[in-house]
C-alpha positions as CSV (number, residue, x, y, z in Angstrom):
1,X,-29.7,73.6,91.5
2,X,-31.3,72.0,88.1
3,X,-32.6,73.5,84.9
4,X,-36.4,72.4,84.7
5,X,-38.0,73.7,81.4
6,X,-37.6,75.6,78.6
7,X,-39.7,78.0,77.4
8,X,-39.7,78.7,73.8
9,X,-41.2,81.8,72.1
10,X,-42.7,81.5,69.2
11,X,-43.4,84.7,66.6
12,X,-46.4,84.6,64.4
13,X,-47.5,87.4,61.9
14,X,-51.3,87.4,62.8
15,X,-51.5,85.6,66.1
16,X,-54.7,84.1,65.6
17,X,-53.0,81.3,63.6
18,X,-50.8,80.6,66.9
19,X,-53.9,80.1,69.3
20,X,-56.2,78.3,66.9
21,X,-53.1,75.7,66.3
22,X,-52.2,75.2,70.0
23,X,-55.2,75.9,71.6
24,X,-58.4,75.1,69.5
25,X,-55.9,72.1,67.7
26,X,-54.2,70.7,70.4
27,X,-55.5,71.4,73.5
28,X,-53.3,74.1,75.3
29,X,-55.0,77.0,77.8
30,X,-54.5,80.7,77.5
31,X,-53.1,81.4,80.4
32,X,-52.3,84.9,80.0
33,X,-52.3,87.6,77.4
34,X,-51.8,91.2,76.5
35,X,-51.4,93.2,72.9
36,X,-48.2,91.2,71.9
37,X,-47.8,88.2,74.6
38,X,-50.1,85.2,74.9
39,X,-49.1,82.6,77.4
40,X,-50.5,78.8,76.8
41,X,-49.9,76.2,78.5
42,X,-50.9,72.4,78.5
43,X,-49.2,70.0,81.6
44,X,-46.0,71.2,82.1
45,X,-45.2,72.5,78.9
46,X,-45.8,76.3,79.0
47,X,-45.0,77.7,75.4
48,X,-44.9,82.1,74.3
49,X,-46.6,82.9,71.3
50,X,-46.2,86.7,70.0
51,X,-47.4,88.8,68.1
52,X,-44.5,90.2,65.9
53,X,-44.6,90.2,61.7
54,X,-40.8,91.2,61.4
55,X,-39.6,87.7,63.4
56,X,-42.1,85.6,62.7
57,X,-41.1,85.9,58.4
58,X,-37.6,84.9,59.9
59,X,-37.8,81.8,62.3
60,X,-40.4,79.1,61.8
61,X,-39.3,77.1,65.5
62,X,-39.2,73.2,65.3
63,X,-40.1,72.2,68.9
64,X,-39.7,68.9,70.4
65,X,-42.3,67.8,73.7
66,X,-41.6,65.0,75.9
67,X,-44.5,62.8,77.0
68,X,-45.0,59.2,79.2
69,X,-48.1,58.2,76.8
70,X,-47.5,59.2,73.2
71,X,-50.1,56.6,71.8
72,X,-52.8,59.2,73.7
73,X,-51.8,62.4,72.2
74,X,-51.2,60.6,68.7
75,X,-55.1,59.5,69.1
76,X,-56.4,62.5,70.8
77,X,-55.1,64.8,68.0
78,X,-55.9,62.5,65.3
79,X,-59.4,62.7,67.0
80,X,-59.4,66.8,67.4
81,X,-57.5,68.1,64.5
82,X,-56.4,65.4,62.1
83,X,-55.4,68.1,59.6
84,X,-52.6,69.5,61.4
85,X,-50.5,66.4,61.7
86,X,-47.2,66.1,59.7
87,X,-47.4,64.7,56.3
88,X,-44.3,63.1,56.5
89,X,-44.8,62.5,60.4
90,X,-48.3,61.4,60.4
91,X,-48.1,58.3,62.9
92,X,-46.1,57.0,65.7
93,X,-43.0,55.9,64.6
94,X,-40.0,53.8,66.2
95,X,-36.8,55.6,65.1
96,X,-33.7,54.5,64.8
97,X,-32.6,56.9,67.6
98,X,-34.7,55.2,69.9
99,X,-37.8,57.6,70.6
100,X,-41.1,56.9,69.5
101,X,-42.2,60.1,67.6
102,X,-44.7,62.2,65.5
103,X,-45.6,65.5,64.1
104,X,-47.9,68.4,63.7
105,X,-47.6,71.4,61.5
106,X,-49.6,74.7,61.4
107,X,-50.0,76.4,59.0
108,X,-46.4,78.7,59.2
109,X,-44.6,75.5,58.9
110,X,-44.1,75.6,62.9
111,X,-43.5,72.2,63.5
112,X,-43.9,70.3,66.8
113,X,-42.5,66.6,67.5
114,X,-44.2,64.8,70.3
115,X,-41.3,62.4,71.4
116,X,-41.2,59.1,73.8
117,X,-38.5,56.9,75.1
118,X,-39.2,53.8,73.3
């Protein structure tokens, strides 16, 4: 047996702000949807987006993603949507923690940090 993902779910209050940040932005498919569910995934990372004003005014999700090339998202994001990277996260950074990191933020404050082993 062996845990193998997590799925977070992510509440926004008009849910066109969730698919233009992870789809148009950054490059995730809709994979599925209905009046309050919209699936998106990119690799391996599969992430729930709904529809849902009540939670979405109380949790704004930090989420962290894994990835082998972090140089190629940095510069394919930069590329696509400059405008949603962090402004205090901006560019890959060594941390002190060990992980190569950076950030994007939509427009909710939902913040995602793309993470490497350095």
């Amino acid at each position: 047996m062996s845990l193998q993902q997590v799925l977070p779910k992510i509440f926004y209050e008009e849910i066109e702000t969730g698919l233009a940040f992870f789809v148009d932005a950054m490059g995730f498919r809709l994979s599925y949807s209905d009046d309050t569910l919209y699936i998106v995934t990119r690799d391996e990372i599969t992430l729930l987006l709904v529809a849902n004003a009540e939670y979405a005014q109380k949790d704004r999700p930090e989420i962290r993603i894994a990835t082998d090339d972090i140089h190629a998202i940095y510069e394919e994001i930069k590329t696509r949507s400059p405008h949603i990277l962090h402004p205090n996260g901006n560019t890959v950074v060594h941390k002190p923690w060990g992980l190569l990191e950076f950030a994007v933020l939509d427009p909710t404050t939902v913040c995602v940090i793309f993470q490497q082993e350095a």
